[in-house]
C-alpha positions as CSV (number, residue, x, y, z in Angstrom):
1,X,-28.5,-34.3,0.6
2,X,-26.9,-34.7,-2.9
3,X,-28.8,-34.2,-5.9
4,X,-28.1,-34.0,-9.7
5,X,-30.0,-33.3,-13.0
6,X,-28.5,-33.5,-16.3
7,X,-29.8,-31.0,-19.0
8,X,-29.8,-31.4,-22.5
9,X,-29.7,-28.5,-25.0
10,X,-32.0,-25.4,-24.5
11,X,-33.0,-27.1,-21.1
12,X,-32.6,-24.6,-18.3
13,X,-33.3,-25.1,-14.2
14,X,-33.8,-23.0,-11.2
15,X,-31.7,-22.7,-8.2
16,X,-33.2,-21.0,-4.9
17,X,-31.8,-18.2,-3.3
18,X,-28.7,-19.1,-1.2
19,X,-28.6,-22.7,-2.1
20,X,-25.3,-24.1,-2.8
21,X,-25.0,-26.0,-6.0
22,X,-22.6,-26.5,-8.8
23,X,-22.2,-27.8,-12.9
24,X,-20.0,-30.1,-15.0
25,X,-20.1,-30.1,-18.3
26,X,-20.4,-33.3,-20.1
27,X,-19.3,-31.9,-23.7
28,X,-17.9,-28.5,-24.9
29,X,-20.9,-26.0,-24.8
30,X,-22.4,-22.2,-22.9
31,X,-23.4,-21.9,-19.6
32,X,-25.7,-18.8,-19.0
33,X,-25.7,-18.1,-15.2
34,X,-28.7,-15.2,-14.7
35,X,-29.4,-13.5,-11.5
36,X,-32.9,-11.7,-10.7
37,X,-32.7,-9.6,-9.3
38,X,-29.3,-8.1,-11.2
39,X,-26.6,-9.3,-9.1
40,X,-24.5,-5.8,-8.8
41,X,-21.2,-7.5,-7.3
42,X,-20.9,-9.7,-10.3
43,X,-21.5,-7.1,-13.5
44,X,-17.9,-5.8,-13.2
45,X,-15.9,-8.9,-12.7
């Protein structure tokens, strides 16, 4: 199943553990990826 959402500024959405998912950016802008629990494999990258 394929799904897809677009957000809009300050919008933010949740992704399940272990899901697979993705993003494309329409226009130039941040992406904040945050884990929680702390993902420890990813701090020193």
């Amino acid at each position: 199943m394929s799904a897809s959402t677009c957000l809009r500024r300050a919008d933010s959405i949740y992704v399940p553990s272990n899901v697979r998912h993705s993003t494309k950016a329409l226009e130039a802008g941040t992406l904040i990826d945050v884990f929680t629990p702390v993902r420890e494999d990813l701090l020193h990258r």
